[in-house]
C-alpha positions as CSV (number, residue, x, y, z in Angstrom):
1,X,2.5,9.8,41.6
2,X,4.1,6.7,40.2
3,X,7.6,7.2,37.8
4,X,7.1,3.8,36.4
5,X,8.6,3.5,33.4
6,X,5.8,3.4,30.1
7,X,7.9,1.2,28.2
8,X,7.9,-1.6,31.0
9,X,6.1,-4.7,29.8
10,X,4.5,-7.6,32.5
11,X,6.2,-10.4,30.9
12,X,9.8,-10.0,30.4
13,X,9.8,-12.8,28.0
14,X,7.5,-10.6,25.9
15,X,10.6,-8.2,25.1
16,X,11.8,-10.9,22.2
17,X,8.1,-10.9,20.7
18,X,7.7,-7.7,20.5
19,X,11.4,-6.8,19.1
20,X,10.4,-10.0,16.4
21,X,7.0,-7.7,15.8
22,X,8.7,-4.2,15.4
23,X,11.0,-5.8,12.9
24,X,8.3,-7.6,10.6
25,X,6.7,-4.3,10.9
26,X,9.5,-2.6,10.2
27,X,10.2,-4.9,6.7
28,X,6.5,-4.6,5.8
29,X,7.0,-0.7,5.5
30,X,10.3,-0.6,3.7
31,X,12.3,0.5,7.3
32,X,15.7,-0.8,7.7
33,X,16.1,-1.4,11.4
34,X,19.1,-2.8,13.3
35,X,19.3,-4.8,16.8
36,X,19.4,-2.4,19.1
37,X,20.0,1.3,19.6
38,X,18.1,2.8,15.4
39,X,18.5,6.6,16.5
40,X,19.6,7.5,13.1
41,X,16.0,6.7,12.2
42,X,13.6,10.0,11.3
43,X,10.3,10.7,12.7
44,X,8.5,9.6,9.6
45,X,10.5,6.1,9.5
46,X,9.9,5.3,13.1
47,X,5.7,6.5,12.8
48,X,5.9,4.5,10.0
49,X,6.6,1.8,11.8
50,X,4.3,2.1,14.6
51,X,2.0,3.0,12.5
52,X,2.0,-0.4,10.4
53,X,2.7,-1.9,14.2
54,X,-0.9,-0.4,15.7
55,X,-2.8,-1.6,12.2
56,X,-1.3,-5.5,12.6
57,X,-2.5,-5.3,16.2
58,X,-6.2,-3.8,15.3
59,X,-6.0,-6.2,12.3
60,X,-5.4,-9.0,14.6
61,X,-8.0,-7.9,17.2
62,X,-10.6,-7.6,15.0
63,X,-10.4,-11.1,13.4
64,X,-10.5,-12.3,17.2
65,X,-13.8,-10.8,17.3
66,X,-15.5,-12.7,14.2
């Protein structure tokens, strides 16, 4: 069994993109987030984000597909 860490992505240079992603997200939904460490974040604020995060990727996906 493998303790790879989830989080890990391929392309190290992809760690700006996606931080620049999270926070556009983040704005979209009304979320103030900070560089770094946002612990002081609650669970609906960070799903929130995700959340708006997983719908711009779907979004994106399928309008690659047209």
């Amino acid at each position: 069994m493998s303790n790879k860490n989830s989080n890990h992505l391929v392309n190290p240079s992809a760690r700006q993109a996606m931080d620049r992603f999270k926070m556009e997200a983040a704005s979209e939904v009304g979320v103030n987030l900070k560089d770094g460490y946002n612990g002081e974040l609650t669970s609906r604020q960070a799903g929130s984000v995700g959340g708006q995060m997983v719908k711009k990727m779907i979004e994106a996906y399928e309008n690659g597909m047209k």
